[in-house]
Every structure is written in structure tokens, then in C-alpha cells.
N, C-alpha and C positions, 0 to 999 in steps of 0.2 A: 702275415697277419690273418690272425679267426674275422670272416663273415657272418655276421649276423642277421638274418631275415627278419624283417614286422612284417608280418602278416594281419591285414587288416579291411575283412569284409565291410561292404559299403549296400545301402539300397536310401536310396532317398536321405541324404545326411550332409546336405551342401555348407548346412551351419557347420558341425561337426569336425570335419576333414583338416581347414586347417588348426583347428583348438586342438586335435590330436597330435598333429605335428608338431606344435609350439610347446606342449606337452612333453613330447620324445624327446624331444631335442635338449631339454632339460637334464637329461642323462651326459650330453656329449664330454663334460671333464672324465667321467666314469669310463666312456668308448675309450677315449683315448688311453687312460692308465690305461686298459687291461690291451693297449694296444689290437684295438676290434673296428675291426669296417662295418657296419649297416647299411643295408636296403633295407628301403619303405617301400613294400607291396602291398597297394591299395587293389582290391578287385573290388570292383564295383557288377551288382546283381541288378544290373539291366535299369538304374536307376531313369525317374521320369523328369526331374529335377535337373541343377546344376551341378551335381555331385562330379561329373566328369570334366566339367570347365573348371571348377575348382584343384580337382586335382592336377589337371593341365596348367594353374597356376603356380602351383606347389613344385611342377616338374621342372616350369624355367628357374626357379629359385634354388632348385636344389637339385644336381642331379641323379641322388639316390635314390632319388624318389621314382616308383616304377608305378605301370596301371596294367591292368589286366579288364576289360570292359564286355561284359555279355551283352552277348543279344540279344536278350529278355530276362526277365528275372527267374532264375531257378532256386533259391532258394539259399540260406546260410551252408549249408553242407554242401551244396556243392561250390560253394564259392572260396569253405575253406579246401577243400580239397584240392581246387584251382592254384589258389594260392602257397599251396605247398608242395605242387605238383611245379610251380614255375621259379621257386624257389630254388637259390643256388647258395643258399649259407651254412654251415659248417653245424650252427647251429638257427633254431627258427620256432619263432613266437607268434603264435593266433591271439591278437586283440583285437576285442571291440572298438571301434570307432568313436563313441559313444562316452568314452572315459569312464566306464562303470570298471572296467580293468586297470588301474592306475598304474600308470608307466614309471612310477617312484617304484614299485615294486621288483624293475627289471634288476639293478643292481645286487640284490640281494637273493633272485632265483639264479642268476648268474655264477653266484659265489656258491650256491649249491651243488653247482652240474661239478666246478672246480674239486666237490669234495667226492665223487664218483658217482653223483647219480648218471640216468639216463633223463631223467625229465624233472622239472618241477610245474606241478597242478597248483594250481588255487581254488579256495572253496570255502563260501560265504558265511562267518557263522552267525547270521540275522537276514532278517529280507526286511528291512526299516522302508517304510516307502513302499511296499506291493500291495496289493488288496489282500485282505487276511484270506478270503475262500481260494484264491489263487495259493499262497502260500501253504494253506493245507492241502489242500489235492497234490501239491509240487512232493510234499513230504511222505504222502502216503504213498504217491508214485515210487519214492526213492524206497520206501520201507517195503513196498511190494516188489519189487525188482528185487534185493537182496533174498528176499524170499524163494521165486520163483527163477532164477538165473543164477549159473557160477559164475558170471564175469562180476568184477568189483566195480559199481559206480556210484560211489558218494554223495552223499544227501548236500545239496550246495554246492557241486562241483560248477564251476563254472568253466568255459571254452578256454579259458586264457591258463598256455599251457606251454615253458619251454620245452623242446625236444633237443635234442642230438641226430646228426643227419641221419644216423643209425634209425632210429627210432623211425622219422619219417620217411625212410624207404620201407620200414616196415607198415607202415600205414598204409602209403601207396599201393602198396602192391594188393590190399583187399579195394577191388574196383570192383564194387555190388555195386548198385543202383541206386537203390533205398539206402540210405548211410544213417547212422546213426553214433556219431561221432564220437558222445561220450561213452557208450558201449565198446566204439573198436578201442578206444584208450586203452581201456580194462584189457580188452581181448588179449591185444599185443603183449600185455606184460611190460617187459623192462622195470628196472627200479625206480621209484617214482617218489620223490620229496612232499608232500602238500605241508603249502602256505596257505592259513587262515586269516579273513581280514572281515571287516566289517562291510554289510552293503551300500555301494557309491551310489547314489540318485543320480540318473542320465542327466550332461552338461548341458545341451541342446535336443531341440527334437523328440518325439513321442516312440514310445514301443513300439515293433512290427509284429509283436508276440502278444494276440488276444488269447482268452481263454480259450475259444476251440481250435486255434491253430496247436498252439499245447497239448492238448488233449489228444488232438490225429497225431501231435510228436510223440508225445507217449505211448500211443499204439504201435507206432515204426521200433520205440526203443522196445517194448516187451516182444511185439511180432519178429523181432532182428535178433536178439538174444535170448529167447528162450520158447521150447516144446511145451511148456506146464499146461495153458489154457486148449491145446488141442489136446492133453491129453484127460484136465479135467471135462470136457465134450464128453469122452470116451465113458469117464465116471458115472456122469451124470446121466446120459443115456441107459448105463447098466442099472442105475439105481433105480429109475422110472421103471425100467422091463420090472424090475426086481416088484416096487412097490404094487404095481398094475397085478402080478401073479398073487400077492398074498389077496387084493381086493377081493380077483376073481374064487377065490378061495371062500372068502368070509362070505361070498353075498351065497356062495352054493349052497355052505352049510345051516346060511339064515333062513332060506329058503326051504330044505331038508325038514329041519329041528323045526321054524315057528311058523313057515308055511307063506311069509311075505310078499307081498308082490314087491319087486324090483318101482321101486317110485322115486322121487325128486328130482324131476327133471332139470329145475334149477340150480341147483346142486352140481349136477352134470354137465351143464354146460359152460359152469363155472371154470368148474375141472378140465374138460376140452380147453374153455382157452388158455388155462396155465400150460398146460400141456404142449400147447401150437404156440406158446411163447418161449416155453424152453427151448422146442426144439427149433424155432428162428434164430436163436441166442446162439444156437451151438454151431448153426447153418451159418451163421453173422462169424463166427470164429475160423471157422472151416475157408471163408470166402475170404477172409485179413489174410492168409497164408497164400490162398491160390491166387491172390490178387498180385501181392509181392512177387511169388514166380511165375506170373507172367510180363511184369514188368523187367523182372532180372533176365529170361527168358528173350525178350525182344534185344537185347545190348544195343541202346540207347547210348550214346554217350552222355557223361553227367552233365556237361556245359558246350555251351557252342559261346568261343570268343567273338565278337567285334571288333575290338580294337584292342591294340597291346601299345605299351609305351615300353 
């Protein structure tokens, strides 16, 4: 019999944990036709809650049911990575906790991999329920990426993603630091199915995802997969030299020809501080890159366990 892994990041979701479960479970006539075992690998990201005693309940009732429990909170990426890094199924699903990834959906990515893919993605085509300014910066982010990176990552692509063990050794094996998860998708390649669906509004409990945590995510995906903005620095630098010479040019000749004094000093100092803003901008891009490799530089591991079940 095929194993199948749920993979299912936790942080603060004590409502959550069992509604997922009561959820999944709703599959099992399906397990059984396609004659499939599942593990439910809960990691929980250092949660402060009851997130861990509930899973501990979930464990005496079922014993599929696995945990993986940090130390502290590190973050969604590394908790997925935990979680597929402890994984032992043939094949293996990252879902939200949260039921915005609907586990009605499993059946039918399942029947995909059957027809040769290596993975089936899912990816949103509405954000019903987000804040509209969130949803546009989300869009712009996606249409800028496509732009400035050759990895493929899909406007709405959500985490929730079967693999093949294949795939997930190949994921494993990129152990950067900084992760950016829906980027290694892309990286890895494999053939990839996407299922579109409408967006779910969270069962229980609030987002961990405000706008600037977003925003610093968004720097990790464009600082992770792609050179463009260190090398528009570069541009932009030559273009300043470039502009600065024709200046000194024009004020020589005005000077020459109509005899001017050099004057507007407000003007100038305008100028200065455009000037000492570009070049902070570019100094701010410079420092997004040598931040990352000093972080990758120190090999940190990504997670430190607490407790396993």
C-alpha cells in the first residue's frame, strides 16, 4: 500500500487542528479505494496556545496522527520543510490548517499524479475576503517576479501542493536558510498539474500574515530568485554619473557663452538629497543580498525540534 503524508503547519490554531482533521477524514472511503495509508503530520511553529494539547488529543484517537513541535516559532517555511523533511510517504501534501486549502480537493489531485504528473499546485482565482490593497500589491508582486526571474511562480499559487517522494527529495536537498518556498517549486521543475478554485475564508482564527510580514516575504522571494534589482543599482548608478557629466557640461558652457554665476542654491540642495536617496536605495539593495549571505554563511539550522510524536 501507497503512504500518503498531510503535511500541516500549525502556530497558534488550537480552534483549527481538530476541524482539519474531521475535514481529512472525510476522504477515508477514497484512502481506502485507491488502497492508500495516510499520516497526519501536524508541526506546530512554537505555538503559545493549546495547539500542542490538542494535537495530543487527536494522537490518542488516531494513531496516524504524528507532531513535530519547535522550540520557538520559526516561521511557515521552515515548519514546511520540517514537515517534509519527517515525512515518510510515497507521496506528500502541505496543507493549511486553517481549511482555506480544502481537503475535498485531495481526491481529485490524487487522480492527477495517477495520470503522470509529478505534483499538483493549487492557485486561487479570486481573493473574496482579503483587503483590496493587500490583493493588489499580492498581484503586482506576482507580475514583477515573472518579469525580473526565470523561475515560474503563479499569481495565486497557493502552498497547498502534492508532490511525489521524487519531487520532495528534490526539494530537500536545497537547504538555504532563507527559503522561499514558492520559488523552489518553480526552481525544481518536475511536471506540475495546477487546480484552480475559488478563495476559502479561514474556518477558525485570524491570519499570521499582516501586510508587512508580506512585504519582508516578498523581498526573500525576489532577493532568492533573482540578480535584476542588483543589477538595476548598477544602471542606475551609471545613469546618475552619466546625467551629473552632461550637467557639468551645460553650466561650463552657460557660463562661457552668457557669463552666469552658478546660483540656486535651493535647487541644489534639492538635487543633493535626490541624489543621497538614490544612492541609500541602492546601498538598501546592496545590503537585502549581503544580509541573506551572511545568514546562509553562518549554517544555522532551519528548525530546532522540541518535542516529536
Amino acid at each position: 500500500m501507497s503512504l500518503l503524508s498531510v503535511i500541516v503547519p500549525c502556530y497558534n490554531e488550537e480552534e483549527s487542528v481538530s476541524l482539519f482533521y474531521e475535514e481529512l477524514i472525510k476522504n477515508e472511503p477514497f484512502f481506502q479505494e485507491k488502497e492508500m495509508e495516510v499520516e497526519i503530520l501536524y508541526v506546530d511553529d512554537g505555538s503559545r496556545d493549546r495547539t500542542v494539547e490538542e494535537i495530543k488529543k487527536l494522537r490518542e484517537r488516531d494513531k496516524r496522527v504524528r507532531m513535530v513541535s519547535f522550540s520557538r516559532n520559526f516561521g511557515k517555511e521552515a515548519a514546511m520543510y520540517a514537515g517534509l523533511e519527517h515525512s515518510k510517504g510515497d507521496l506528500a501534501v502541505l496543507m493549511d490548517v486553517d481549511l482555506q486549502d480544502p481537503p475535498a480537493l485531495l481526491p481529485e489531485m490524487i487522480s492527477w499524479l495517477d495520470q503522470g504528473y509529478d505534483s499538483v499546485a493549487t492557485r486561487r482565482v479570486s481573493r473574496k475576503g482579503e483587503p483590496p490593497v493587500r490583493s493588489f500589491f499580492a498581484r503586482m508582486f506576482y507580475r514583477l517576479m515573472k518579469k525580473i526571474s526565470k523561475t515560474e511562480i503563479m499569481d495565486g499559487a497557493r502552498d497547498y501542493r502534492l508532490m511525489t517522494r521524487q519531487m520532495v527529495d528534490a526539494i530537500l536537498s536545497m537547504q538555504e536558510y532563507n527559503r522561499f518556498t514558492k520559488g523552489i517549486f518553480g526552481w525544481v521543475g518536475f511536471r506540475t498539474k495546477w487546480l484552480e478554485y475559488e478563495n476559502v475564508e479561514r474556518a477558525r482564527g485570524e491570519t499570521k500574515w499582516n501586510f508587512w510580514k508580506l512585504f519582508l516575504y516578498s523581498l526573500d522571494g525576489i532577493t532568492a530568485f533573482s540578480t535584476v534589482p542588483l543589477m538595476l543599482a548598477s544602471v542606475v548608478g551609471v545613469l546618475f554619473c552619466f546625467l551629473a557629466f552632461l550637467m557639468i557640461l551645460f553650466i561650463i558652457v552657460r557660463k562661457m557663452i552668457f557669463g552666469d554665476p552658478v546660483s540656486g542654491w535651493p535647487s541644489l540642495v534639492c538635487i543633493m538629497l535626490f541624489l543621497s536617496g538614490v544612492q541609500f536605495f541602492c546601498t538598501g539593495i546592496l545590503g537585502q543580498y549581503l544580509s541573506k549571505t551572511y545568514m546562509e554563511v553562518k549554517k544555522r539550522p532551519i528548525y530546532l525540534v522540541k518535542e516529536e510524536l
